[in-house]
C-alpha positions as semicolon CSV with decimal commas, in nm:
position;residue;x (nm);y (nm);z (nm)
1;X;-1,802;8,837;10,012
2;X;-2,045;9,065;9,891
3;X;-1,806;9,291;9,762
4;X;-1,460;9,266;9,602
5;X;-1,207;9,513;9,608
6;X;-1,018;9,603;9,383
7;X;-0,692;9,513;9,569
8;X;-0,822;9,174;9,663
9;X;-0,901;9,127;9,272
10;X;-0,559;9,169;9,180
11;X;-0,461;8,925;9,442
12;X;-0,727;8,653;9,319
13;X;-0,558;8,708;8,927
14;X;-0,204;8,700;9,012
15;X;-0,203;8,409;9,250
16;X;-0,470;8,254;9,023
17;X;-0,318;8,298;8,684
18;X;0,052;8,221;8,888
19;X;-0,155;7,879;9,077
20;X;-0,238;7,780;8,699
21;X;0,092;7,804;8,549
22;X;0,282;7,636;8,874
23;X;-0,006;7,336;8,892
24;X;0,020;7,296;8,535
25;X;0,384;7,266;8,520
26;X;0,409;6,996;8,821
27;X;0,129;6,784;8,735
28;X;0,305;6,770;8,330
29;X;0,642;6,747;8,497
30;X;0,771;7,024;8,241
31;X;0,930;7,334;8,318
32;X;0,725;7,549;8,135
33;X;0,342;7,529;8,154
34;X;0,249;7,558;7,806
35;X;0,460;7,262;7,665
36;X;0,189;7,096;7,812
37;X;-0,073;6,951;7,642
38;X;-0,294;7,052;7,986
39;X;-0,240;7,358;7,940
40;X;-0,373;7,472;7,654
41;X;-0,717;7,240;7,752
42;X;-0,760;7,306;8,134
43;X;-0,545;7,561;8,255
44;X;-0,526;7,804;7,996
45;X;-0,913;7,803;7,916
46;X;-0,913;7,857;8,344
47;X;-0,760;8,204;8,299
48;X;-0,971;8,269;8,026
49;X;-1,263;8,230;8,274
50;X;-1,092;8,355;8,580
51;X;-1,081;8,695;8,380
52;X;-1,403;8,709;8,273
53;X;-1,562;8,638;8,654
54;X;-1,327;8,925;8,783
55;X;-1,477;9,141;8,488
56;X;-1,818;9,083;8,611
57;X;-1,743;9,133;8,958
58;X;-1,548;9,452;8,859
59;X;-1,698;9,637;8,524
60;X;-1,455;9,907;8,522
61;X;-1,173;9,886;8,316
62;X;-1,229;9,486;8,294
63;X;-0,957;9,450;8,052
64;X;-0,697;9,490;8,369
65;X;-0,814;9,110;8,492
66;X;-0,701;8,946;8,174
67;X;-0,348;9,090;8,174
68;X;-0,308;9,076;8,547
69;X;-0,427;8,657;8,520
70;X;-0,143;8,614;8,210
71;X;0,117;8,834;8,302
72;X;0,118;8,667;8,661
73;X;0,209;8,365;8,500
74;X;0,454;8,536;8,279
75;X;0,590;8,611;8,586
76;X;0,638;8,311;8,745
77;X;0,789;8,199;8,403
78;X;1,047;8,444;8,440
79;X;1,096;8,355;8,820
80;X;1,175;7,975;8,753
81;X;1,344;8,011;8,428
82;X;1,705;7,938;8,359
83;X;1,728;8,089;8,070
84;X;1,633;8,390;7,956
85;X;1,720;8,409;7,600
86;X;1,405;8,374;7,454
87;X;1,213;8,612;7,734
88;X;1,097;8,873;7,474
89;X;0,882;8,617;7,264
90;X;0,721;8,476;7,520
91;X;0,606;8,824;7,657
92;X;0,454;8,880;7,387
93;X;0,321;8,530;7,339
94;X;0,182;8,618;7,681
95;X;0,026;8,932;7,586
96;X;-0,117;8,813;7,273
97;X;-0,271;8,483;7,525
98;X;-0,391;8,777;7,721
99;X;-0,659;8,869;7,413
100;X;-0,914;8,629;7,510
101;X;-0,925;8,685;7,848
102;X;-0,938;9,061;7,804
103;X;-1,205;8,985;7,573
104;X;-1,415;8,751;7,786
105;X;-1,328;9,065;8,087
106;X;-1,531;9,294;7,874
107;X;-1,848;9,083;7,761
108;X;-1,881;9,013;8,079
109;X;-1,848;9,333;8,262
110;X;-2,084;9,504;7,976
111;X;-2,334;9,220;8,035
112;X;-2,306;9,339;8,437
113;X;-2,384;9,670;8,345
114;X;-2,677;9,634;8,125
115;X;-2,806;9,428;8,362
116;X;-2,747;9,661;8,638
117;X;-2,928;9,929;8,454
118;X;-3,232;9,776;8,410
């Protein structure tokens, strides 16, 4: 793969971030991901650097991989859950997990462009 498309990044963070959340969730036997202790030490840290490879494969607007890798499993979270009552916290719990990634996105897409300059 020498290069990635745009379209086939999208598909790498959505069924990445959604292959984290769904793993996570079986192998802990909970329903949702992030009650799991896993989570927040394998599968979350993952995203983190799922986002930042698809931000140095794809420099422009890199902050697009970190919300595309959380919001896929926010996503899937809304696709197995049976309740929906507290939906808007955990968006935003989502989007505020997004930071990091988005973060990581855009070191490492600058560092790809530096380094492409010179």
């Amino acid at each position: 793969m020498d290069r990635l498309t745009t379209r086939c990044a999208y598909a790498i963070a959505t069924a990445g971030g959604a292959c984290l959340w769904l793993a996570t969730a079986m192998m802990s036997g909970r329903t949702e991901a992030w009650d799991a202790t896993s989570y927040w030490t394998v599968a979350y840290p993952l995203a983190i650097i799922l986002s930042g490879w698809l931000g140095y494969r794809l420099p422009e607007r890199p902050w697009r991989w970190g919300l595309a890798v959380m919001f896929a499993q926010a996503g899937v979270l809304i696709v197995s859950s049976s309740s929906y009552g507290l939906l808007p916290l955990g968006l935003i719990l989502f989007g505020v997990l997004a930071l990091p990634a988005i973060g990581l996105a855009n070191v490492t897409a600058k560092y790809r462009l530096r380094h492409d300059v010179q």
